[in-house]
Residue, then its C-alpha position, 0 to 999 in steps of 0.5 A: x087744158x091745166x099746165x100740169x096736163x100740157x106738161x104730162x102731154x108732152x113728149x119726145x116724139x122720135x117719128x113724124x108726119x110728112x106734113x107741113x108745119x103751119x106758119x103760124x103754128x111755127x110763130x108761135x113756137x118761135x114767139x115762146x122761145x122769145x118771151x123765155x125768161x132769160x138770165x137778167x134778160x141779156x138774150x144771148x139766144x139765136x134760133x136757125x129754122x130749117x124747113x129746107x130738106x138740103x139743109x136739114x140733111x146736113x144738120x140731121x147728119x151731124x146725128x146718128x139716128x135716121x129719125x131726125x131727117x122725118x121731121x119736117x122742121x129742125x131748130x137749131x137752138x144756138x148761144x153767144x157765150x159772150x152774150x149771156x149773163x155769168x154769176x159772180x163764180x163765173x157760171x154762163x147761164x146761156x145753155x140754161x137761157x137755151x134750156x128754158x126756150x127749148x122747154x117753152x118751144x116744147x110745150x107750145x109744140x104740144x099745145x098746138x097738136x105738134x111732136x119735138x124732141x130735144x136733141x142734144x147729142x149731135x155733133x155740134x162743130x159738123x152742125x156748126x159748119x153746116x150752117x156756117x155760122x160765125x166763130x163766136x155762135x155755139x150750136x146747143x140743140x137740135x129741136x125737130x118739130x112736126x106732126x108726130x107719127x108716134x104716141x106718147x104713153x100717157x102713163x109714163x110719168x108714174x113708171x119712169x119718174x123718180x116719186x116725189x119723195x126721191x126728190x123734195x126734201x123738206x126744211x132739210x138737207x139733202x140726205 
């Protein structure tokens, strides 16, 4: 399968199996989110995995739909500001760091046969407290992983995607 063809694949899949995820399929979605390039390779980066059902309660409860609790894994994407890397204007790249493991994450899913979704809005100080993490650790997203009960629909891109022309703009302005 081409790049474009995995990308097209992959979907946020909102209801799953209940079907164990395999170890080795879980490592190397893991393995993706480590090799993720990263803001000059600083890292600030931690991955919380939860395939037990308490602990996924309690971190599916800190979102408002039911569907989050179905999936039989949840990775809990969390940053250290103090950690990432800041432009000369002081922009913190560790939510874009998280954005470029979580999407590496997603596509592997997809390569592999397995449904995620990203999750972003959730309560992130309940999430923070559930998993009694140090002050300092930034819960950023929530990424369900299983096998997907759901069907992505496979001409989405034509219908919900802005067309080219919207978005490329070439040796111009944006007008």
């Amino acid at each position: 399968m081409s790049f474009l063809e995995l990308a097209k694949k992959r979907y946020s899949a909102r209801s799953y199996k209940n079907t164990p995820v395999e170890e080795e399929k879980l490592m190397q979605i893991l393995e993706a989110a480590r090799v993720a390039p990263s803001a000059v390779t600083f890292q600030p980066l931690y991955f919380v995995v939860l395939r037990d059902e308490e602990m996924r309660k309690k971190v599916a409860a800190t979102y408002s739909h039911d569907w989050l609790m179905e999936a039989p894994v949840i990775i809990v994407i969390c940053g250290d500001h103090s950690k990432s890397w800041r432009r000369a204007d002081g922009k913190d790249h560790c939510d874009i760091d998280a954005a470029i493991a979580v999407d590496h994450m997603t596509l592997a899913a997809a390569e592999l046969g397995l449904g995620s979704c990203w999750v972003c809005d959730f309560d992130s100080m309940q999430c923070h407290k559930a998993l009694k993490l140090p002050p300092h650790i930034e819960t950023i997203v929530l990424l369900p992983l299983g096998y997907a009960a759901d069907k992505g629909d496979p001409e989405r891109h034509g219908k919900e995607r802005k067309k080219m022309d919207e978005i490329v703009f070439w040796d111009s302005s944006i007008t």
